[in-house]
N, C-alpha and C positions, 0 to 999 in steps of 0.2 A: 341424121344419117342419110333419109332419101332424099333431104333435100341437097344436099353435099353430091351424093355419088352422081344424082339426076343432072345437077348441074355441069358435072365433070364430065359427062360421058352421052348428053342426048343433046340435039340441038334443039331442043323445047323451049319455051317460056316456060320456067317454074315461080309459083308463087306459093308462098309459104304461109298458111295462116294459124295463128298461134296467138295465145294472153300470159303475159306475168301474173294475170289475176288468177290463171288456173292451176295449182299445184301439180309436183311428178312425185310417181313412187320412187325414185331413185335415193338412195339412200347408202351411197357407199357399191361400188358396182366391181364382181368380181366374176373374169371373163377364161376363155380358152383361146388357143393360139391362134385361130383363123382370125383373130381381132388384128393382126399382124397384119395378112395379106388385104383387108380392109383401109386399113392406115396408109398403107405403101400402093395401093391404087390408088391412093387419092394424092398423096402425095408427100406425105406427110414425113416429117423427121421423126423421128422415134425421140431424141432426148427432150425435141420441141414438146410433143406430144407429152413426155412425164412432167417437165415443169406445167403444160398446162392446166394440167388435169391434177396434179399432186398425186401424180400415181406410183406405183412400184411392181418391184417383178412379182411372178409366182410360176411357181415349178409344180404344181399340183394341188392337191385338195387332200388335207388330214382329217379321217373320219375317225375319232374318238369317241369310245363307249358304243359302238352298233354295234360289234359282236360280241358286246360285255363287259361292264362294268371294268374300266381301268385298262381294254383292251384298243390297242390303233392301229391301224396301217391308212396306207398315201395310196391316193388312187394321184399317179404321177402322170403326169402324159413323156413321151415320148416310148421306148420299146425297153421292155424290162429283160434282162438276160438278151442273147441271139437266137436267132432259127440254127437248127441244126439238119442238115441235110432235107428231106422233105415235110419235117414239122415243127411248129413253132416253139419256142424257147418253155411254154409253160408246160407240156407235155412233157418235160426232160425234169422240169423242176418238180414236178408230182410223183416222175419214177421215183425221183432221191428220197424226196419227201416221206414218201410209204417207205420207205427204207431208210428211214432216220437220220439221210446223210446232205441232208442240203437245211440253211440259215434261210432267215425269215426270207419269202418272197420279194418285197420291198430292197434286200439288198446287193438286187441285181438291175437293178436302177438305179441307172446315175442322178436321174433326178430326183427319186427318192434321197439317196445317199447327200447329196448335194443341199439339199432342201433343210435335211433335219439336221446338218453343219453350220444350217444357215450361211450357205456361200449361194453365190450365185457368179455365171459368167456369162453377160450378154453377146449375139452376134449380131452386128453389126451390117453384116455382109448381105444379107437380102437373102441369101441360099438356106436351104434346110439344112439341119445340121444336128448332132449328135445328142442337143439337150434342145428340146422345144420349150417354148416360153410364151407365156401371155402377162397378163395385167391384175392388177388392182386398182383402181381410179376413182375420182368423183365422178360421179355421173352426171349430173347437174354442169361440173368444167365442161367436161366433153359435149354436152350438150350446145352453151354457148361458145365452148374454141370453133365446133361445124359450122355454128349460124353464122361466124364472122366470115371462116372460109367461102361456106353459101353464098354469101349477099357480097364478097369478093366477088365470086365466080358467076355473079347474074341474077342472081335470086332475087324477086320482090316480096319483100316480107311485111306483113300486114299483122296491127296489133289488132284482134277482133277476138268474140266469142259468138262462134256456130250455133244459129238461133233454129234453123228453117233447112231442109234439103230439099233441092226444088225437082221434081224428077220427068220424066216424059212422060207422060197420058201414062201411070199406074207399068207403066216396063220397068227391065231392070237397066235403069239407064238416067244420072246424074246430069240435069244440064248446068243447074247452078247451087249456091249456098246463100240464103241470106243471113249477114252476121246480123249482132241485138241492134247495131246502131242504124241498122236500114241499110246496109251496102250489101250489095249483090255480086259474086266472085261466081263468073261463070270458066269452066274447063273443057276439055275436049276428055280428060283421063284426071281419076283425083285417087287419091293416097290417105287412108283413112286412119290417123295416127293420134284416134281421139281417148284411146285407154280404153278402158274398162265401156264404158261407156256405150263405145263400138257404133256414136252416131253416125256414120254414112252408111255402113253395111244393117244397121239394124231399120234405117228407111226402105235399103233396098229387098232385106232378105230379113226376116224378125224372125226371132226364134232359132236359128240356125246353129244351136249348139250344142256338144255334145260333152256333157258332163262327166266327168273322169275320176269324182270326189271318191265312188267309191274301189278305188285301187288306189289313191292319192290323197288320203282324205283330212291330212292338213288345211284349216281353211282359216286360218287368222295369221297375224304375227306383229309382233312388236319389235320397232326398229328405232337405234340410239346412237348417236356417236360417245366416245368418249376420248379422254386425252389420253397419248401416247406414251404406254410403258409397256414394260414386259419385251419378250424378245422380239426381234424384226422381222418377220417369218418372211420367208420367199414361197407360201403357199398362204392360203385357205384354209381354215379350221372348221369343220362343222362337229357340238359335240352333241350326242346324244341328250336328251332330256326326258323327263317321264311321259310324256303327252307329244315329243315331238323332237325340235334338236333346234343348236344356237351357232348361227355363224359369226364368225372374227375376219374381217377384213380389213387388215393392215396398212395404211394411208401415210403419205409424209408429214400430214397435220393432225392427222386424229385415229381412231381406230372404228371402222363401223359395225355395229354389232345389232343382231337380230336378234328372236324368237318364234321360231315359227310351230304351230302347236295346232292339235283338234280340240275346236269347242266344246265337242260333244265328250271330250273325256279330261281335258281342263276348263277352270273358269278363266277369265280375260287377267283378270286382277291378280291370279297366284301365278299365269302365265309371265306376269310383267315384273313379280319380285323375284322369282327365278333368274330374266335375266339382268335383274339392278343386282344381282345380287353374286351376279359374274362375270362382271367388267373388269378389267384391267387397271381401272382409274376410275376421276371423279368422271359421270359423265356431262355432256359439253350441252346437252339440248332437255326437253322433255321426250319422253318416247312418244313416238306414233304406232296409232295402231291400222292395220289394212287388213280389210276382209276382202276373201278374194273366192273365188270356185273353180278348180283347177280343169282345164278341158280346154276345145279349143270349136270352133267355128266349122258347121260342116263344109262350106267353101271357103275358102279366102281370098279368093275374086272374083267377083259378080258382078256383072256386064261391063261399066267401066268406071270398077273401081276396084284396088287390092288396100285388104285393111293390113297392117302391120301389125306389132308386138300387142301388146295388151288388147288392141282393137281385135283380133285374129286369134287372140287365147290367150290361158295363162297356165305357166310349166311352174310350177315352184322351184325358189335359184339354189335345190340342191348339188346342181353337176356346172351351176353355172352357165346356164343355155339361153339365156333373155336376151343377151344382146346378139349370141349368136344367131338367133332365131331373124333375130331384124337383117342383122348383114345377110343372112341366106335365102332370105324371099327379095331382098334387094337384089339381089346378084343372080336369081332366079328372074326375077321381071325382067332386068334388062339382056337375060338372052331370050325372052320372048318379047320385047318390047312392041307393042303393036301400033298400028298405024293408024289415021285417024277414026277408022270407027276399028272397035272393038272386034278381034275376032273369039268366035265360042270357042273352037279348037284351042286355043292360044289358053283358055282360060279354067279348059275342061284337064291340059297337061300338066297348068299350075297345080291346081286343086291337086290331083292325081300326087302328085311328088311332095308337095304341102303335106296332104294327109301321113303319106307313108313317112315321113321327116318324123314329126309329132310322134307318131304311134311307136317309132323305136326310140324315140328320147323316152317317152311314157315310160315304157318298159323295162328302159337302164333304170328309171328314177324308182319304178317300183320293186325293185331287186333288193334298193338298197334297205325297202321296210322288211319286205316277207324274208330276208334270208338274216335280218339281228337276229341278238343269241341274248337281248335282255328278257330271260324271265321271270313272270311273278309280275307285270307292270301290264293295267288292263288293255292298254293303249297298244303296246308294241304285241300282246302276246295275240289281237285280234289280227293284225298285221301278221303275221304269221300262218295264220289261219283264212287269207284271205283266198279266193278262187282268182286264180291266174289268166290273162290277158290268153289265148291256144296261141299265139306268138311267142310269147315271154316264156312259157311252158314247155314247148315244143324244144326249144333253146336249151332250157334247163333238162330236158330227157338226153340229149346228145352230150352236156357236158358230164351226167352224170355217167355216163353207161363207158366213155374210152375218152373222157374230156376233148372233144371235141367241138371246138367253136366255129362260126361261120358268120362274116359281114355281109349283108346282104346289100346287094347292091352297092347304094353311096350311104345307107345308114350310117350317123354320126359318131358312135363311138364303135373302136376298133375292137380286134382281139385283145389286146393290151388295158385294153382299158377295161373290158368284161374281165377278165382273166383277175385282172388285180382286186377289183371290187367281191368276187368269187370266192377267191382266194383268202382276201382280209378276212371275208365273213364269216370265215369258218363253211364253204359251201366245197369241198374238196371231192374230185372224181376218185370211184374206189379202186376205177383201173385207168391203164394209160392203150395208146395205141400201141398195138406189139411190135412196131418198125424201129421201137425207142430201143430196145435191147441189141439191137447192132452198137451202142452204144456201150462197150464194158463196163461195169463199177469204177473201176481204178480214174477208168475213162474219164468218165460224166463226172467224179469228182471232180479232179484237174479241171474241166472245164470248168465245173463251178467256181471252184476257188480263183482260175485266172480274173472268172467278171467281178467277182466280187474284187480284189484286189487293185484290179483296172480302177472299177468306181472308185473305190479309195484313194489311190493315187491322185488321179483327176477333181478330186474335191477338192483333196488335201492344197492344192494348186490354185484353187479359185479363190480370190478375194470374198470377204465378206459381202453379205446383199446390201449392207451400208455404203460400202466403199465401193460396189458397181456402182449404185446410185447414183452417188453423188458425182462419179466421175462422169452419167451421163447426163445430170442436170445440173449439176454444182448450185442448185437453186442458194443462194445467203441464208435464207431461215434455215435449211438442211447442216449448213457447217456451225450454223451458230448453236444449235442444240445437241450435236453428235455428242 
């Protein structure tokens, strides 16, 4: 991805250095919609993009069993219900709510509605629009469709493995890399996209990290493809499990599925018959297992160099934020892109924005342990019990007291998407804002029923998520299996 956008948009030399000998955590990649305005800066077709990738659409993310056994709702992107005069739609739907007169939250979203029809309707048009959309992909495709576009667009790409960081007299300042085979790759600015690992940034800055395990404290997971049955979701599934949760990521060849789980309250091994043991089909690989520590890096650029994804932290992929994470420090760097030496300013803004990014994703992802309703299970009922992030907290005292929500800043997820997560959980404010009662009973019905009705309509209208599909890749394997 940075070597794709760097190349598109800087007039640099970029060289890219990377081994087929070193494995990726990718294993089946499920995204949000800013993956759109990535693809379409760079240039990309959209139906090009699903054949290459063997990807599909998704309209949200189904969280099954985190408010209890047998319970679900769709944290859906796009806006659920309307605003009504000066407050937003969930405030209208909480008066009904405590007055027994409004249906599930979920079915004031079209893309909810849509989703669990299994329809979908792409747009084509490049404009925002009334149903937002993102992806399911290989990740691994995506990978090699950029590096063809890369080394297109200029790239010198080098097969090596990073032996040596060569630096200035003990600064924080990269002059070159020696790979294992003796070759020396000197930069003026380098891009540290070595995983977990975090070899450039751990020459320059060691130790720089700050652990998050214990509000996030999932720290293993088992990951498996298996062959494609069951239905064709136009979302994300993540279900609850005793020790943690299982996602389903839907592909045109296979279906990728997880485990992600705490050690400390399962073992590895009953972690991984869990999930053989709820797959869709046979599965296609052995599982892998990834230990990981969820947190992130206290800078993410130091002197001259910015680590990316896994080098820069790691979010676990409950809301889907890993790739976005990449595309947003990309797209961050190149509005501060600096010149050839490194400015601090320039680096001290990253960080700054870097941090605050991370710390409200955290906070979405920890919502969705402390506010499940499975009790009796030691794992989730700690989770529960856990002391709150004064961010995350402060949040939750506003929703509860007149459900009042607030994005701050450019934080990454909206009202809408708190609200819906909130809401599933069984997290419900016991009052609303008193401006809502300008709104009659009789009223705020009608309203309700038009959206809901609306969304109905409008499903009812969309082709199945097969048959967008196929109309946007028509891949041969896709018709020949339908």
């Amino acid at each position: 991805m940075a070597a794709a956008a760097l190349s598109r948009f800087t007039p640099f030399a970029i060289t890219l250095v990377e081994s087929e000998a070193i494995g990726t955590v990718g294993v089946g990649e499920a995204t949000i919609p800013q993956i759109r305005l990535f693809n379409a800066a760079l240039g990309i077709d959209e139906g090009e993009f699903l054949r290459e990738t063997k990807g599909s659409y998704k309209l949200g993310i189904e969280f099954a069993g985190w408010a209890g056994e047998g319970a679900r709702y769709m944290h859906a992107f796009g806006p659920t219900g309307h605003a009504h005069g000066i407050l937003p739609f969930h405030q209208y739907w909480t008066q009904a709510h405590l007055a027994g007169r409004a249906e599930a939250f979920g079915a004031y979203s079209l893309n909810a509605v849509a989703a669990y029809a299994l329809k979908m309707q792409p747009d084509r048009s490049g404009a925002p629009g009334p149903m937002p959309y993102a992806f399911h992909f290989d990740a691994g495709l995506y990978a090699a469709y950029l590096r063809r576009r890369a080394e297109a667009g200029g790239v010198t790409r080098l097969e090596g493995i990073v032996a040596q960081v060569n630096r200035a007299d003990a600064g924080e300042r990269i002059t070159s890399i020696t790979l294992a085979d003796g070759r020396t790759v000197a930069g003026d600015f380098f891009i540290d996209c070595s995983g977990f690992r975090s070899l450039l940034m751990e020459a320059l800055a060691p130790g720089e990290f700050a652990d998050w395990s214990g509000w996030l404290p999932c720290d293993r997971a088992w990951a498996v493809p298996c062959a494609t049955s069951g239905d064709f979701t136009p979302y994300t599934r993540s279900t609850a499990r005793p020790a943690g949760w299982q996602w389903r990521i839907p592909l045109q060849h296979r279906i990728g599925n997880g485990h992600v789980f705490c050690s400390r309250f399962m073992d590895e091994e009953d972690a991984r018959t869990i999930l053989l043991a709820n797959l869709d089909a046979r599965r296609d690989a052995e599982p892998r297992l990834l230990r990981f520590t969820t947190g992130t890096r206290a800078r993410h650029w130091v002197g001259n160099c910015v680590a990316l994804g896994l080098a820069a932290g790691f979010m676990e992929p409950l809301e889907s934020t890993s790739i976005h994470l990449v595309q947003s420090s990309i797209a961050r760097f190149l509005q501060m892109l600096p010149g050839q030496l490194a400015e601090p300013a320039l680096a001290a803004e990253f960080n700054r924005q870097a941090a605050f990014e991370w710390s409200r994703i955290r906070d979405f992802l920890i919502l969705h342990y402390w506010a499940n309703g499975r009790e009796g299970e030691p794992f989730w009922d700690a989770c529960r019990r856990m002391e709150l992030p004064d961010t995350l907290a402060s949040k939750l005292d506003t929703w509860r007291a007149t459900g009042f929500l607030h994005r701050e800043h450019e934080e990454l997820f909206t009202v809408e998407g708190w609200s819906q997560v909130l809401i599933g959980q069984g997290v419900i404010p016991g009052a609303v804002n008193p401006a809502t009662r300008e709104l009659a009973g009789d009223q705020l019905s009608a309203m309700l029923t038009a959206i809901t009705q609306r969304n109905q309509r409008a499903a009812a209208a969309m082709p199945l998520h097969l048959a967008a599909l196929r109309a946007a890749v028509a891949p041969p394997e896709l018709r020949k299996t339908a």
